[in-house]
C-alpha positions in Angstrom: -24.2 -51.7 -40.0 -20.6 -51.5 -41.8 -19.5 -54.9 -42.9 -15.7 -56.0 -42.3 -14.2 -56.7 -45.5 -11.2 -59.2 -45.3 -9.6 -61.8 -47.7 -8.9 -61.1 -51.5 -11.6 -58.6 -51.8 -10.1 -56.6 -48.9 -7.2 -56.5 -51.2 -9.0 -55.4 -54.5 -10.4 -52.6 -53.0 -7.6 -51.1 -51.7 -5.3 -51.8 -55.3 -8.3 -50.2 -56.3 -8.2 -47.1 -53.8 -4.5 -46.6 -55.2 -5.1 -46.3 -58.5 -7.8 -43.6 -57.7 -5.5 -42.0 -55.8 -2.7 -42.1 -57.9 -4.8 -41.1 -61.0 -6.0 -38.1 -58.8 -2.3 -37.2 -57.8 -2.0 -37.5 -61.7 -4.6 -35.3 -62.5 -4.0 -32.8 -60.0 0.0 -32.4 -61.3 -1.0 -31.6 -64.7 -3.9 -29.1 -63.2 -1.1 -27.5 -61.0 1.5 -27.4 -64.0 2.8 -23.8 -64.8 2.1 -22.9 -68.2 5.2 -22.2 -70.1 4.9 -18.0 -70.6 4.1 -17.0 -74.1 7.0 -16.0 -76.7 6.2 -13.3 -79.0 8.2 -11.3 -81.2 7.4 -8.3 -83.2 8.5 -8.7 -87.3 9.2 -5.3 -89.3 9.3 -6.0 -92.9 11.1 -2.8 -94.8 11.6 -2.5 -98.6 14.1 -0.4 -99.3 15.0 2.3 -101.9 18.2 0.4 -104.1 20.6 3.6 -103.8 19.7 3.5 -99.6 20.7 0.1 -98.7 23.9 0.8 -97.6 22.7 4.1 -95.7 20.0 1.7 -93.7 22.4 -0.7 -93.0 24.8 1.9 -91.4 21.9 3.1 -89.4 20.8 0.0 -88.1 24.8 -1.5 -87.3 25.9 2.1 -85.9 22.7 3.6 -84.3 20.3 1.4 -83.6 21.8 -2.1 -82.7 24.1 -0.6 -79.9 20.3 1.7 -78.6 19.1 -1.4 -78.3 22.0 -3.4 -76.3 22.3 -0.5 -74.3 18.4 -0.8 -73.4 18.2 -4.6 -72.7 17.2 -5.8 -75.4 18.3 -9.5 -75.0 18.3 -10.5 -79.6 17.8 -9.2 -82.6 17.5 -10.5 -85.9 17.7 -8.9 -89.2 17.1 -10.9 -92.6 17.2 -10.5 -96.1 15.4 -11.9 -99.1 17.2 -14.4 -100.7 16.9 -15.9 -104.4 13.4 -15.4 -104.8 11.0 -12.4 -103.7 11.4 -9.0 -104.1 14.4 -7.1 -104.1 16.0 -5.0 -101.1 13.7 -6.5 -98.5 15.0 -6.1 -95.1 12.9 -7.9 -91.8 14.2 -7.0 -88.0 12.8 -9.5 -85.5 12.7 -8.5 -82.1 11.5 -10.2 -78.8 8.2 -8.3 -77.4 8.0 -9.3 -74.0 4.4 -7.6 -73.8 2.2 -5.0 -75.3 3.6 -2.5 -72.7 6.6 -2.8 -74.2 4.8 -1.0 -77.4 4.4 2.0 -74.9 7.8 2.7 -74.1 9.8 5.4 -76.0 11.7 4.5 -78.8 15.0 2.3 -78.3 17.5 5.3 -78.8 15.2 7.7 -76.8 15.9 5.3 -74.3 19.1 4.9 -74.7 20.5 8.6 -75.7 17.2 11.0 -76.0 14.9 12.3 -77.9 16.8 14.6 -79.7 18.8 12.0 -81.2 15.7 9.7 -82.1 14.5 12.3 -84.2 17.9 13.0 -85.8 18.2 9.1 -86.5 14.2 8.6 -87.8 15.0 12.0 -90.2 17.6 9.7 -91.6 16.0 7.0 -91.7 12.9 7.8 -93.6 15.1 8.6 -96.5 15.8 4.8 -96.9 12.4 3.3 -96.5 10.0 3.1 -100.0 7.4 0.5 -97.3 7.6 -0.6 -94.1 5.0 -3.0 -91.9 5.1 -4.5 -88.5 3.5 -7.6 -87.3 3.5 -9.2 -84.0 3.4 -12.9 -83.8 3.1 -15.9 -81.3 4.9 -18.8 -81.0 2.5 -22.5 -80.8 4.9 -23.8 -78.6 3.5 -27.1 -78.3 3.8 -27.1 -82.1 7.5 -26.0 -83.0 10.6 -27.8 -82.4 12.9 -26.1 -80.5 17.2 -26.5 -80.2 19.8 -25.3 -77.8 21.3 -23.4 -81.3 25.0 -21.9 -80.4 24.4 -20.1 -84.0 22.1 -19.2 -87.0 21.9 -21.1 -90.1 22.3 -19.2 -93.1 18.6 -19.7 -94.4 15.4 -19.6 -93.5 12.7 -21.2 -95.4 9.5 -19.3 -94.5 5.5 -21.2 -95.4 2.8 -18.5 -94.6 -0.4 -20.5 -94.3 -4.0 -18.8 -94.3 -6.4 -20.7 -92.3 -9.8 -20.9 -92.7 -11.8 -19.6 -89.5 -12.6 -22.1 -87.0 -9.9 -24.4 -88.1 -6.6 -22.8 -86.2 -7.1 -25.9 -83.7 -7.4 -28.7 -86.6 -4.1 -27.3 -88.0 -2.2 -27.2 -85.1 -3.5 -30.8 -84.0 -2.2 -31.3 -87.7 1.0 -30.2 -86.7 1.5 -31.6 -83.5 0.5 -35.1 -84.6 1.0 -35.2 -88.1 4.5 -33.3 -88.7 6.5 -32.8 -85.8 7.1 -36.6 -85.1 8.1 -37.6 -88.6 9.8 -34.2 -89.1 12.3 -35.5 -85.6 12.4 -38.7 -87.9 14.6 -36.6 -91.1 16.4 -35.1 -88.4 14.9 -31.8 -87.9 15.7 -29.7 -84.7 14.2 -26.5 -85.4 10.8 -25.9 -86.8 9.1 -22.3 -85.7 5.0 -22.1 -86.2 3.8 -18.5 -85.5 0.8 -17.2 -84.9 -0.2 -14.2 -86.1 -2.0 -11.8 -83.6 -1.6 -8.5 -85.3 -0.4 -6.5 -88.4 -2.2 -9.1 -91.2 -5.0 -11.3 -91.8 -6.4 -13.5 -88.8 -5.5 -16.8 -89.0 -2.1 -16.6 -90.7 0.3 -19.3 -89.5 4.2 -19.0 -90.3 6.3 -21.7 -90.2 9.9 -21.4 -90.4 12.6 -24.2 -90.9 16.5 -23.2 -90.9 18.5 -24.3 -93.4 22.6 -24.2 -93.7 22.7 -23.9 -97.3 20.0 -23.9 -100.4 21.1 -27.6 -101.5 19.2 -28.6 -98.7 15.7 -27.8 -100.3 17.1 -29.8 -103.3 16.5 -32.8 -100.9 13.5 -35.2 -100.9 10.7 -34.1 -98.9 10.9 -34.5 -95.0 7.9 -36.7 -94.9 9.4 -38.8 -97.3 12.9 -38.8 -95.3 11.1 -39.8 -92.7 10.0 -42.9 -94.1 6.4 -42.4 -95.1 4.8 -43.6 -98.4 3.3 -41.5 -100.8 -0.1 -42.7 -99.5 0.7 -41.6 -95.9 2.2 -38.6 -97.3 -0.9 -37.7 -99.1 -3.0 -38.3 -96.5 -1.4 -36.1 -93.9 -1.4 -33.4 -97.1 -5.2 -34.3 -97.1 -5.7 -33.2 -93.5 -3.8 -30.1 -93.3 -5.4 -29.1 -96.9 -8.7 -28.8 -95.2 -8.1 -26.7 -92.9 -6.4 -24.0 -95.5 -7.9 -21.0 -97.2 -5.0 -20.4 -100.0 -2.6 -22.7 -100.9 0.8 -22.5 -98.3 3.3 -19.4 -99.7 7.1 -20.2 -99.4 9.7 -18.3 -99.4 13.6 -17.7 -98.5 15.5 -15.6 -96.5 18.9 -14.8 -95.7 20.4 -14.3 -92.2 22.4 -11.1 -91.8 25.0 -12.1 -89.0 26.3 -8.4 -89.0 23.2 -6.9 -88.1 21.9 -8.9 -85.4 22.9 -10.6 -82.3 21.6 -13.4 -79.5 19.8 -16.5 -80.1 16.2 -17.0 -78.9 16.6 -20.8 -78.4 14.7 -23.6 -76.2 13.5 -21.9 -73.0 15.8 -19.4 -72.6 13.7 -17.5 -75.6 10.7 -18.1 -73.0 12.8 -16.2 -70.9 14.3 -13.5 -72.9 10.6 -12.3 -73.8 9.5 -12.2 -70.3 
């Protein structure tokens, strides 16, 4: 036989009931959540014969930049090294909206035919000592990300290697360690790429735009954000363990007059998709 429940308790259990419910609600909106759709980009790195830089250069601003407006695709980004590195190193970044995309026909097949692809990669090959392509993904929930109206003039580029088994540990790391003191100094933009092909497994890459090389001069952003050395260390500590080599920086220069678009925020979500 059901007992009535009335009184006080009558009201406990259904305070209780909401909270279940709401909780369930809760549960069920994160469950149901779309997943933002993955942004990868495919990275060519090109080292150049010295007497062909100017050649390249025409063949990228006068052939293949308007192939691949002319196709759709939405950015491209060429960079150079900058104070450090080696010498006449050229990398084009492109969106890669999926592996099909590695399928189609060249950009100015595409765009003009095939006759004029080969005319252009004849040329081309006479500029080119080395050249390497790597695809990468972006950790999302482990970059900071701005509405940029234009590129900085740097980019400071850490490669990490990461021991296998502990990709999760350094992005945790990242997430919970970095990215909220890094929004402390004021950063906005701060890339970490994953890469899936091209290069070792477990490469990270994270990349941090600068305006001008002064600003590496400039304490480090843990320590603009306010942490002691003994914080700072300790976060160092965590990350530390989860790395194979020590992290490898380097510098690069944006190339405004070979490149165009800006894969910013969400609208690089939907550029690549």
């Amino acid at each position: 036989m059901l007992k009535r429940i009335t009184g006080p308790q009558a009201l406990t259990v259904v305070v209780v009931a909401m909270i279940i419910a709401v909780a369930g609600l809760a549960n069920f909106s994160r469950a149901q959540a779309p997943q933002p759709p993955p942004v990868r980009i495919q990275v060519t790195t090109i080292q150049l014969k010295a007497d062909m830089l100017t050649v390249w250069e025409d063949l990228q601003k006068n052939e293949m930049i308007p192939a691949q407006k002319k196709t759709g695709l939405p950015w491209r980004h060429t960079l150079a090294n900058g104070a450090t590195g080696q010498g006449f190193t050229r990398l084009t970044i492109i969106p890669l909206a999926n592996n099909a995309q590695l399928d189609m026909p060249g950009f100015i097949t595409r765009a003009i035919s095939a006759e004029a692809n080969a005319n252009y990669n004849a040329k081309l090959r006479a500029t080119i000592l080395s050249q390497r392509a790597e695809i990468y993904t972006l950790e999302q929930d482990a970059s900071l990300m701005s509405n940029l109206t234009a590129m900085p003039q740097l980019q400071l580029v850490q490669v990490a290697s990461v021991l296998p088994g502990k990709g999760g540990e350094f992005l945790a790391s990242m997430r919970e360690d970095y990215l909220p003191n890094y929004r402390k100094a004021g950063v906005k933009d701060y890339w970490v790429w994953t890469l899936n092909a091209g290069g070792p497994g477990g490469q990270r890459v994270m990349v941090r735009l600068l305006d001008k090389y002064a600003d590496i001069d400039r304490p480090a952003l843990l320590q603009q954000a306010g942490l002691s050395q003994e914080q700072q260390n300790k976060i160092g500590a965590r990350r530390n363990a989860t790395l194979a080599t020590p992290i490898e920086n380097e510098v690069y220069r944006f190339i405004p007059e070979l490149s165009y678009g800006l894969p910013t925020g969400a609208a690089a979500a939907r550029a690549t998709n």
